[in-house]
N, C-alpha and C positions, 0 to 999 in steps of 0.2 A: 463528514459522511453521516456519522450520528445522527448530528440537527436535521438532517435532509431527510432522514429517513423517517426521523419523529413526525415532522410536517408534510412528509408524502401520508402515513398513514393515517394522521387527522384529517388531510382530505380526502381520504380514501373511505373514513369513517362516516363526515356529513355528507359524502355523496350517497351513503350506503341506507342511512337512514330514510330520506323516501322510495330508496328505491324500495326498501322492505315494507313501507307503505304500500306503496303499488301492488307490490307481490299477494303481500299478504290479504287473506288466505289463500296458498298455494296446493292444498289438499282438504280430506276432508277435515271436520272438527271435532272433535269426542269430548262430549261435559261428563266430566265423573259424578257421580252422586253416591257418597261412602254411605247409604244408608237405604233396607229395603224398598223396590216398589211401594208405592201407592200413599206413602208421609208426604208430611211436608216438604220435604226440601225434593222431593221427586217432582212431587206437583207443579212444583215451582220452574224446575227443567223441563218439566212435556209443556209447559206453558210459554215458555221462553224461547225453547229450541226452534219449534217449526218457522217462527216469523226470524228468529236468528239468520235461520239457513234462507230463507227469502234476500234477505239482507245481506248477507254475506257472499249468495252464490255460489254456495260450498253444501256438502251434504252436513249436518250435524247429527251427531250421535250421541243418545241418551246412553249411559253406560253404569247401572247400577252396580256397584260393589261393596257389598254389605258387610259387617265385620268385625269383630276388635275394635271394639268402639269407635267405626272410623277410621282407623288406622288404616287397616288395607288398600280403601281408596287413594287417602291421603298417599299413601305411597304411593301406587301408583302415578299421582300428578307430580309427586317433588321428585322421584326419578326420571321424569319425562321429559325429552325436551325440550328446551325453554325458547320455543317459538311462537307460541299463541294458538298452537292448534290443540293441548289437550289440556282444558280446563276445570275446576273441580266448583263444586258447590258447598261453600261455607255453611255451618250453621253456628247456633247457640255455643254448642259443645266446643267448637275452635278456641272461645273465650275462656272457655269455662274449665277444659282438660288442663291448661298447664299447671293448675290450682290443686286441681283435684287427683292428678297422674305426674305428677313433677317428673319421672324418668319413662314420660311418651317421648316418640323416636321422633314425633314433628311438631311442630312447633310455625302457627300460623306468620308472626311480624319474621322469621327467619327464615323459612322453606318456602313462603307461600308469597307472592305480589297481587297486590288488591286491586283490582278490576274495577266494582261498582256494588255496592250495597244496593239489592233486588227487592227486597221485602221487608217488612216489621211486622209482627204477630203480635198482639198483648196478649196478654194471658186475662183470666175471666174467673172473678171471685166468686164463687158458688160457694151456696149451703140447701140443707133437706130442706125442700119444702116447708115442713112442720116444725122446723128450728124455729126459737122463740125470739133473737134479733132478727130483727129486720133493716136494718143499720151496719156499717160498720164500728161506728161507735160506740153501737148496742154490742155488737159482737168482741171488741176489745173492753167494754167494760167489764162483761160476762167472763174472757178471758184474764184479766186482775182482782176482779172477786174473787179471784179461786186459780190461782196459777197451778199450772200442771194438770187439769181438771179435761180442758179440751184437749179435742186430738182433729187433726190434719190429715187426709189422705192426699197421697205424690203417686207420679207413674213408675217410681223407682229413685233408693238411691244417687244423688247426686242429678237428677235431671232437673229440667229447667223450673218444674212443677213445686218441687222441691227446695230451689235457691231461692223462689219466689216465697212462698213461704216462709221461712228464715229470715231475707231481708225485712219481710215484715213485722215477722215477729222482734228484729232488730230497732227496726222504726220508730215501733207502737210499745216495747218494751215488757211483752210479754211473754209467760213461759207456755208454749203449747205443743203437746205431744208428737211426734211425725211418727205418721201409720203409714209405710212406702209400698207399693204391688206394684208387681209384673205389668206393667202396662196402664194406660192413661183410662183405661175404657174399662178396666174392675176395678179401679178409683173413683171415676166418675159413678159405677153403677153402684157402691157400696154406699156413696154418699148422698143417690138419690133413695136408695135403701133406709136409709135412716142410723146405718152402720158406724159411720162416721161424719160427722159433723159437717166439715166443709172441705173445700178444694181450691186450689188456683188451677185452671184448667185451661190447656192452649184456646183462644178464642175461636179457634175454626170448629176445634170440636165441642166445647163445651158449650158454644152459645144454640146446635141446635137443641141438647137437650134443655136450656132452658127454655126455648121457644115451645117445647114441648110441656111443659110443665113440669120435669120429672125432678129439675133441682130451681132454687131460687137465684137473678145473679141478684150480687148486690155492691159490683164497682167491676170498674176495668182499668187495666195497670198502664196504658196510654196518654199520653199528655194532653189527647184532647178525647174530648167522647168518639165513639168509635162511628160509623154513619150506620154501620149493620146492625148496631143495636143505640142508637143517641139516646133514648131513655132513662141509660145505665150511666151511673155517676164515675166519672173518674174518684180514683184514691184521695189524688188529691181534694177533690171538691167534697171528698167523704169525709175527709180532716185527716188524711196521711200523708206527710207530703216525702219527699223521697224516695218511694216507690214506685218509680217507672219503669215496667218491665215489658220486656219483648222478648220473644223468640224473633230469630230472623233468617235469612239467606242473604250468603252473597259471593259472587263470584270473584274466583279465585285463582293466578295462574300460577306454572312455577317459579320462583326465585330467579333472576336473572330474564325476562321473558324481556325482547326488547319493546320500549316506552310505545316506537311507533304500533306495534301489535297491539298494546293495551290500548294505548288512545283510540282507535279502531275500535275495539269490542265495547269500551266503553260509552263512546258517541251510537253505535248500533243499538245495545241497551238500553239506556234513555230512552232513545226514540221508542223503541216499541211499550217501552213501559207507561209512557205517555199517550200513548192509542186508548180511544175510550174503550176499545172494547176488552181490552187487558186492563183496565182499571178496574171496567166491570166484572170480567172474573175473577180477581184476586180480591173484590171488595164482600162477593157472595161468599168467600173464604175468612170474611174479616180480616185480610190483611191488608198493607198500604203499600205498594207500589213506591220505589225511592227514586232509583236510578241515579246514586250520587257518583258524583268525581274519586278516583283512585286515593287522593289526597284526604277527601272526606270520607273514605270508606278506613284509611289509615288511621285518622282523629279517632274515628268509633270504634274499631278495634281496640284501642289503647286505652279508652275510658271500661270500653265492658271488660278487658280483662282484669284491669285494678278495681274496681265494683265489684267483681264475685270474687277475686281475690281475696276481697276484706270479709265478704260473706263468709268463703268457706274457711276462714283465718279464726274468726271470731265463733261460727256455728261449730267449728270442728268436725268438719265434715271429713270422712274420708270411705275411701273407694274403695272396700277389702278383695 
């Protein structure tokens, strides 16, 4: 009776999975986004959702919840049902917290099922204007003729502005000061100020002020040049190799969410990320548009969290 029972319920199981194909979505769908209106990873969901909900024939709902570093959100999605109807928006920080907050309550490869990788952001080497490298090679000479001499402005402690730095100073083998503020935007202004020196600056924002004049770039932490700004030299072609940095998004469901639910949200995302016109918006943003497989958004995950693992291992960073 045992055996009979095991073999009723595996066919009760492949029957079940298309049928939650079919079903699915059965209600509406709510994207969490742990982190204020109006950022990136917001943008990235009012950009996402409405062609979503087209696609889907389901209402989707933006649902900001802002917080503890993300945590809030994060909870709310690894509590939630694990049907594919409330999903959350990865960022940088998912890689980066377990490093930096070793006793956070979530934890992305174990709470969280990977959807599809939405976006890459580089980040954008700026200096003042009237800084005397014009190079990066100028600027890491500058920085070993006198170790300790330069300083760096970040948007805070442990952000991405921040690890970007570091790894570079990792790279290139230099010692260089980190001056951190409240935000990306008294960074960027102090360094167009002449306050401090230079920046790595997320590419959405950093590259209008340099279009502006207000700061110089002089690389982008990208593997190819970027199209919003091709003039600017990748790291690498600036003679740093090692340095590929991104911010990113990507979607996220809870832990257990079944396959056929994500292959669904997954095949709907590609597609819309593949529309020129959502290429075109996220490219006026400098970012790149992915829309990878659950399996390659798993590989990525796994690489960025042991990469800034070693960062904040070796920088000694930590989060007071």
């Amino acid at each position: 009776m045992r055996r009979r029972s095991v073999l009723l319920g595996a066919a009760a199981a492949s029957l079940a999975a298309p049928a939650l194909a079919q079903q699915f979505p059965s209600k509406p769908v709510r994207i969490v986004v742990p982190y204020t209106a109006g950022g990136g990873a917001d943008t990235t969901a009012r950009l996402i959702g409405p062609k979503l909900q087209e696609a889907l024939g389901q209402t989707v709902v933006i649902d900001n919840k802002p917080g503890a570093g993300g945590t809030i959100g994060d909870d709310a999605v690894a509590k939630a049902p694990p049907d594919g109807h409330t999903l959350l928006i990865g960022a940088f920080a998912h890689a980066v917290n377990p490093s930096l907050m070793p006793r956070m309550p979530f934890r992305t490869p174990d709470d969280f099922a990977p959807v599809s990788l939405l976006v890459t952001v580089p980040e954008l080497l700026v200096v003042t204007p009237t800084f005397p490298a014009k190079t990066v090679a100028e600027l890491v000479a500058m920085a070993k003729a006198e170790p300790g001499k330069l300083s760096y402005a970040s948007s805070g402690n442990g952000s991405a502005q921040h690890l970007a730095a570091e790894l570079f100073k990792l790279r290139t083998g230099t010692d260089i000061q980190h001056v951190p503020y409240k935000g990306g935007s008294l960074a960027v202004a102090d360094v167009a100020a002449g306050h401090v020196p230079f920046y790595f600056g997320n590419m959405s924002a950093a590259l209008p002020q340099a279009r502006a004049g207000r700061v110089r770039a002089l690389a982008v932490t990208s593997p190819q040049r970027s199209p919003a700004a091709p003039e600017v030299p990748t790291m690498a072609e600036a003679g740093v190799t090692g340095c590929e940095i991104s911010e990113w998004n990507a979607l996220l469901a809870p832990a257990g969410t079944p396959a056929a639910a994500i292959e669904r949200l997954q095949a709907e995302v590609a597609k819309i990320l593949a529309t020129e016109e959502i290429k075109a918006k996220f490219a006026d943003l400098g970012a790149q548009p992915i829309g990878s497989t659950p399996a390659e958004l798993a590989a990525f995950l796994r690489g960025e969290m042991a990469k800034w693992a070693e960062v904040v291992k070796v920088a000694n960073i930590k989060i007071e």
